[in-house]
N, C-alpha and C positions, 0 to 999 in steps of 0.2 A: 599491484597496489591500486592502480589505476580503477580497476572493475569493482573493488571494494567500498572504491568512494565513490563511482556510479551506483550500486545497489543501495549504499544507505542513502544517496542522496534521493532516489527513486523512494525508496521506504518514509523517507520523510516526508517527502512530498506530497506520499499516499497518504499518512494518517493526519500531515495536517490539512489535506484536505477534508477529512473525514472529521473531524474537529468540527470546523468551518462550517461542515453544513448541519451536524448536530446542532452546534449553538446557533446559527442562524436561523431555523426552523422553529424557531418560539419567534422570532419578531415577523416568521413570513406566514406564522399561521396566523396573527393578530391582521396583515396586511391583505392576505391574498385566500387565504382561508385554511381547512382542514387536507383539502388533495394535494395542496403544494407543501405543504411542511410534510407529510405521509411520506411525498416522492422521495423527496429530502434525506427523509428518515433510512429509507427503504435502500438508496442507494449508496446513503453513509454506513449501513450495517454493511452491504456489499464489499466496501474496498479493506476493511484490515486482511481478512481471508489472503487477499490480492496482493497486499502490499509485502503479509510475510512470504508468500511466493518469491515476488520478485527481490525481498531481502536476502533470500536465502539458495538465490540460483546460482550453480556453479559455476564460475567462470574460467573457460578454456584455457585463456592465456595464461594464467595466474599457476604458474609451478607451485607455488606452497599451499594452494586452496586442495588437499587431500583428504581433504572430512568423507569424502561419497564413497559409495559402494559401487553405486555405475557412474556411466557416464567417462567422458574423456580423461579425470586423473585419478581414476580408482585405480586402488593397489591391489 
């Protein structure tokens, strides 16, 4: 149970970051210009990809996480 509320808590963390810099990136284009909200952009499209990764990695300890085909608790 443990690993399952590390991975969402990991997943949360990912997208609200990714939030954070979407909506931040209109007050930092008005501030700092057009490169710094771009980066912004570029690197908030990056993380959901990332986030459902680490949502969805199996965890070894976890007897009942048996969803995979490989890996340590495939059937």
């Amino acid at each position: 149970m443990r690993g399952i509320k590390r991975r969402k808590l990991w997943y949360v963390l990912l997208m609200g970051t990714c939030l954070v810099l979407f909506a931040a990136s209109a007050p930092v284009y008005h501030f700092f210009g057009t490169g710094w909200a771009v980066a912004m952009c570029v690197v908030a499209s990056v993380l959901p990809p990332i986030a459902m990764t680490v949502g969805n990695i199996a965890d070894p300890d976890d007897p009942r996480d048996h969803d995979n085909r490989y890996g340590p608790n495939a059937e």
